[in-house]
Z-matrix of the N, CA and C atoms (Angstrom, degrees):
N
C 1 1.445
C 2 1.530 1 109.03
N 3 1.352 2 107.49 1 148.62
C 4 1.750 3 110.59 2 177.44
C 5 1.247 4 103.05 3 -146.85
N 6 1.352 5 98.54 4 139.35
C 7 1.521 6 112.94 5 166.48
C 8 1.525 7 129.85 6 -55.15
N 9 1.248 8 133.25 7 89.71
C 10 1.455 9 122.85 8 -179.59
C 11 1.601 10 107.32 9 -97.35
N 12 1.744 11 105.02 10 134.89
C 13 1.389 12 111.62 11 159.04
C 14 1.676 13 132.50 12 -80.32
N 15 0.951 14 109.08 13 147.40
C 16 1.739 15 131.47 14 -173.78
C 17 1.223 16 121.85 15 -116.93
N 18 1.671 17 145.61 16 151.80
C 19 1.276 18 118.38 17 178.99
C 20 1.627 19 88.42 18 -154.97
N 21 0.845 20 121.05 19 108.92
C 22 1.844 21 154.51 20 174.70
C 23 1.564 22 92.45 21 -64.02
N 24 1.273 23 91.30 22 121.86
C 25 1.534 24 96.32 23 162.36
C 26 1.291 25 139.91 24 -81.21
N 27 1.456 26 104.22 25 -15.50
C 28 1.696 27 112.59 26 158.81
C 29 1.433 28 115.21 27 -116.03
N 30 1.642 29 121.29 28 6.05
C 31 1.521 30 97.83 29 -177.35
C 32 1.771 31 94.59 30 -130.28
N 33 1.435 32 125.93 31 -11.41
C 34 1.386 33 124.34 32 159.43
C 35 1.847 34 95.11 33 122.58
N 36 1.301 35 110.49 34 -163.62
C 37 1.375 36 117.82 35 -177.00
C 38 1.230 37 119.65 36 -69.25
N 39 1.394 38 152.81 37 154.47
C 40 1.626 39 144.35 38 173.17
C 41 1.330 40 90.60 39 -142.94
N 42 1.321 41 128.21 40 172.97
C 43 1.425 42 147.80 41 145.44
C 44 1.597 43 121.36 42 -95.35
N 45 1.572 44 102.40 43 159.26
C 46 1.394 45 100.21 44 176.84
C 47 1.434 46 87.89 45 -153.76
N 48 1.655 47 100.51 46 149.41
C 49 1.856 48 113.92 47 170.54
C 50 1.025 49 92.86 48 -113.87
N 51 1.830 50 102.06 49 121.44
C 52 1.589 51 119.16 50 170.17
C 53 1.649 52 105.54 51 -118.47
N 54 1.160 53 128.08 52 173.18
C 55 1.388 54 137.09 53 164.67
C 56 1.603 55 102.51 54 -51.73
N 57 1.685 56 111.69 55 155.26
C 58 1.639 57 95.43 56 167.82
C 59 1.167 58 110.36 57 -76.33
N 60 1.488 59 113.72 58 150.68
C 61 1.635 60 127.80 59 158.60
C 62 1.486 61 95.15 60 88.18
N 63 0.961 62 123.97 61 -2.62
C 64 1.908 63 111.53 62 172.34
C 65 1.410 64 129.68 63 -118.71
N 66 1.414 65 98.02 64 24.61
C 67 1.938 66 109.46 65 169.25
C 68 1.645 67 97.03 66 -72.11
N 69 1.466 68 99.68 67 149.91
C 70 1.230 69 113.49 68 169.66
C 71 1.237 70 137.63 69 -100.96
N 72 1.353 71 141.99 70 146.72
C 73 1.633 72 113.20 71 -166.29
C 74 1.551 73 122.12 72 -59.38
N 75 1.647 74 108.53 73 -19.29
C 76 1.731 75 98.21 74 -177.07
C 77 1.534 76 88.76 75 -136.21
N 78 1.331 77 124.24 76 153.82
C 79 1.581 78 131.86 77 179.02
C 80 1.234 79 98.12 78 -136.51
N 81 1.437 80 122.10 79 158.19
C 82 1.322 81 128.93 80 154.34
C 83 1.519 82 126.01 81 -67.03
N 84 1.747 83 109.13 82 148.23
C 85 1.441 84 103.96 83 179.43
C 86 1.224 85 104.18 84 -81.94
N 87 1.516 86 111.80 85 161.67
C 88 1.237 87 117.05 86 165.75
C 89 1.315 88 117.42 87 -88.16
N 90 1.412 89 108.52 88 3.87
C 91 1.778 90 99.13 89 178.15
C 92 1.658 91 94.98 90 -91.72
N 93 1.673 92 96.43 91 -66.38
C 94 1.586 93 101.76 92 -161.88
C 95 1.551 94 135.24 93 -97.62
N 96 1.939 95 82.21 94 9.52
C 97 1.424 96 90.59 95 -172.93
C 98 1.869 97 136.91 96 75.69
N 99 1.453 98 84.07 97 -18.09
C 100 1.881 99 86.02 98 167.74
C 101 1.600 100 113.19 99 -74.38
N 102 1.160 101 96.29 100 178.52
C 103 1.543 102 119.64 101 167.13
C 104 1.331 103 119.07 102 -76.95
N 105 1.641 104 102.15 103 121.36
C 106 1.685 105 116.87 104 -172.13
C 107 1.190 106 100.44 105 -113.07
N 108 1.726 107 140.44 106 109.43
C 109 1.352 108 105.62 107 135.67
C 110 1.275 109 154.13 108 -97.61
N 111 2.093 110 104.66 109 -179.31
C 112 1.988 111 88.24 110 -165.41
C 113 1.033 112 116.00 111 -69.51
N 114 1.449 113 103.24 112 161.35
C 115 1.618 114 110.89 113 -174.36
C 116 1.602 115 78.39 114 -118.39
N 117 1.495 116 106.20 115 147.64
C 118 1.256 117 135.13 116 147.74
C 119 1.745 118 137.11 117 -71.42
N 120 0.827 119 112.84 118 128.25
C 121 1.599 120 118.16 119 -160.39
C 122 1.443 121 106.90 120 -147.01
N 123 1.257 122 102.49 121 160.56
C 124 1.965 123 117.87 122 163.94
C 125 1.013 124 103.22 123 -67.91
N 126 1.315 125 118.39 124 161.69
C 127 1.452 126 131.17 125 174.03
C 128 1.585 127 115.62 126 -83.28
N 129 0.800 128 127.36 127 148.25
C 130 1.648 129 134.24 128 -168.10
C 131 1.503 130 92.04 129 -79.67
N 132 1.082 131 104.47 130 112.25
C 133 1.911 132 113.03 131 -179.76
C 134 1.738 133 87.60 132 -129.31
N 135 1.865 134 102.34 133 142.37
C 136 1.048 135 111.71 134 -171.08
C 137 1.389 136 103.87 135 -106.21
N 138 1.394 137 158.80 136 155.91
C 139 1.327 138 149.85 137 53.57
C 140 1.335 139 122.54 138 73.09
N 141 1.377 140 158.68 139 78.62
C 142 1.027 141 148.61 140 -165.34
C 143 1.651 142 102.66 141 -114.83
N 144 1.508 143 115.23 142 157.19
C 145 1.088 144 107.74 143 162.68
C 146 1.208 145 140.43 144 -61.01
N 147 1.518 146 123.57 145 -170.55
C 148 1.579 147 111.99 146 168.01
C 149 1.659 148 103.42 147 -74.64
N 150 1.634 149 110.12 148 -56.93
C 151 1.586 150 113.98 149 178.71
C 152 1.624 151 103.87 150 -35.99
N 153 1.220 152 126.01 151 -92.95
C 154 1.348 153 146.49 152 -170.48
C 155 1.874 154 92.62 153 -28.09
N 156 1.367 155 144.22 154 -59.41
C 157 1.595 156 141.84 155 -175.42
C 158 1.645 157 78.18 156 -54.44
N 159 1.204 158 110.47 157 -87.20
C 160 1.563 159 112.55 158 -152.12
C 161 1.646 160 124.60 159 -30.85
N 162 1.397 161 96.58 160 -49.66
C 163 1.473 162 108.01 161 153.37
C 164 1.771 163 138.63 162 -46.59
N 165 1.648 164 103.76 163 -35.80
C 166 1.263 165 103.52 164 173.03
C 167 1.608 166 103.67 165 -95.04
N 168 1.750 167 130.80 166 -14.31
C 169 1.175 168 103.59 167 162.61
C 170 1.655 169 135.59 168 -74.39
N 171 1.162 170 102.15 169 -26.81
C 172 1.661 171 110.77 170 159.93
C 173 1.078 172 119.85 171 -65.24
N 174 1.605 173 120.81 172 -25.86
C 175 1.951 174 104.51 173 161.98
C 176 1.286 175 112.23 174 -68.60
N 177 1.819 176 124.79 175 -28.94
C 178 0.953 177 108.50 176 -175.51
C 179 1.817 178 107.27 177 -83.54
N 180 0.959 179 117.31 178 -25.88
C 181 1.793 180 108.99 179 -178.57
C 182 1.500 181 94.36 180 -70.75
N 183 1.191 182 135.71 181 -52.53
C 184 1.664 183 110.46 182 161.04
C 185 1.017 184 154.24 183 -9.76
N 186 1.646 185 105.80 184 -65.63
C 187 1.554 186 128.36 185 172.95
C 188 2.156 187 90.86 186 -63.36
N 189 1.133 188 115.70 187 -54.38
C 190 1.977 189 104.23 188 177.46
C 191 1.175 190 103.39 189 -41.77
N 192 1.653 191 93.04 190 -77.79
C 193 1.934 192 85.91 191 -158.92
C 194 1.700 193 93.09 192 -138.13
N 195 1.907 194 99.50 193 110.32
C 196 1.141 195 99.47 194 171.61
C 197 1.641 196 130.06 195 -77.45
N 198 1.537 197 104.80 196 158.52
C 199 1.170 198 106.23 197 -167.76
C 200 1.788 199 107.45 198 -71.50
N 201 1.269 200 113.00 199 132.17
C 202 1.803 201 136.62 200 -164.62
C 203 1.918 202 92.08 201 -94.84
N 204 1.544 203 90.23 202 105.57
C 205 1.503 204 106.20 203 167.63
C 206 1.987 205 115.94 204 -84.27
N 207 1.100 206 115.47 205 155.39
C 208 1.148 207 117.46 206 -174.31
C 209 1.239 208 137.42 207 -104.93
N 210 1.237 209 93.09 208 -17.72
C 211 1.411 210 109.47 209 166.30
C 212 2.125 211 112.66 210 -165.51
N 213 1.527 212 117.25 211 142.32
C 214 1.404 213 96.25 212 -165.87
C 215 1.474 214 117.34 213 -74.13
N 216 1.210 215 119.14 214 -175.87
C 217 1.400 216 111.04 215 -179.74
C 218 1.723 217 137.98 216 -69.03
N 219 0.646 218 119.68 217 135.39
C 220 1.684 219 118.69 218 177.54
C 221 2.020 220 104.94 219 -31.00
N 222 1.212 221 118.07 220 130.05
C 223 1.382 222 120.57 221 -175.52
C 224 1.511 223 92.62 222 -73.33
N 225 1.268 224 91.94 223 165.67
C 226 1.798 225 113.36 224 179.51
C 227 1.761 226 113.77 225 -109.21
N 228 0.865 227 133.73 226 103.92
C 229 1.663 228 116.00 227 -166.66
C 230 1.535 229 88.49 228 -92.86
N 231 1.616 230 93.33 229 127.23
C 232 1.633 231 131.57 230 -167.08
C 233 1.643 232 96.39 231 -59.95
N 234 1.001 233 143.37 232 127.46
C 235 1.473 234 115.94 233 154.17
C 236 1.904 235 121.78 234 -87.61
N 237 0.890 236 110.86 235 127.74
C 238 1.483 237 119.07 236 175.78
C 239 1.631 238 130.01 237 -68.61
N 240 1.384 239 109.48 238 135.53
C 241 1.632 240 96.39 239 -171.59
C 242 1.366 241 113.11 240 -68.24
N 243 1.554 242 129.06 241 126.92
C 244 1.364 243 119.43 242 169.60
C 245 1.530 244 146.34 243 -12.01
N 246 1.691 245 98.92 244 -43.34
C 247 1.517 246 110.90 245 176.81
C 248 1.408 247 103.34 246 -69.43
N 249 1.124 248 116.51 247 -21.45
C 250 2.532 249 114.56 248 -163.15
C 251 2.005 250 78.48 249 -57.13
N 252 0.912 251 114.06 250 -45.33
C 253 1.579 252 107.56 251 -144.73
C 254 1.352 253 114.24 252 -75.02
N 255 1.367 254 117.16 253 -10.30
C 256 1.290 255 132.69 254 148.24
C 257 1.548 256 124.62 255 -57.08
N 258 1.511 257 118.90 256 -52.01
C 259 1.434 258 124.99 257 174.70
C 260 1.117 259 112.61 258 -32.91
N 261 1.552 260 119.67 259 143.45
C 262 1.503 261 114.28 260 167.49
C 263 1.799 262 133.90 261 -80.16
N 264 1.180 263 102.13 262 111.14
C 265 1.682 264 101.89 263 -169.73
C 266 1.690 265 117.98 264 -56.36
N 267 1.152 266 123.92 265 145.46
C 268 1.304 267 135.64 266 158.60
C 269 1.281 268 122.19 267 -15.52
């Protein structure tokens, strides 16, 4: 679904969510019922922070050339629930 704009000649601009590719050149208002047509516009692009950019440019220098570790990490010894050690082994 996408947002398409409209602009009413007596009641001003509205929106409508249509399927893509099947807005029509004139729609009805929802106030007065005449014929609106679409108006063309930019796309509503949001604002991100500095953190949030910085973050998606290091995923993208990642996906190029990931960062080369040197050795893997120290293991974790799992701890087990008390009762396993009861079960009878193989």
């Amino acid at each position: 679904m996408a947002a398409y704009e409209y602009l009413c000649s007596r009641c001003g601009p509205f929106d409508v969510r249509l399927t893509i590719g099947t807005a029509p050149r004139t729609y009805g208002c929802p106030v007065c019922a005449g014929a609106a047509r679409r108006v063309y516009s930019s796309p509503g692009l949001m604002l991100t922070s500095k953190a949030v950019a910085a973050l998606r440019i290091r995923e993208e220098q990642a996906r190029e050339a990931p960062a080369v570790v040197p050795e893997p990490p120290p293991r974790r010894r799992v701890r087990q629930h008390p009762a396993l050690s009861r079960l009878p082994r193989p």
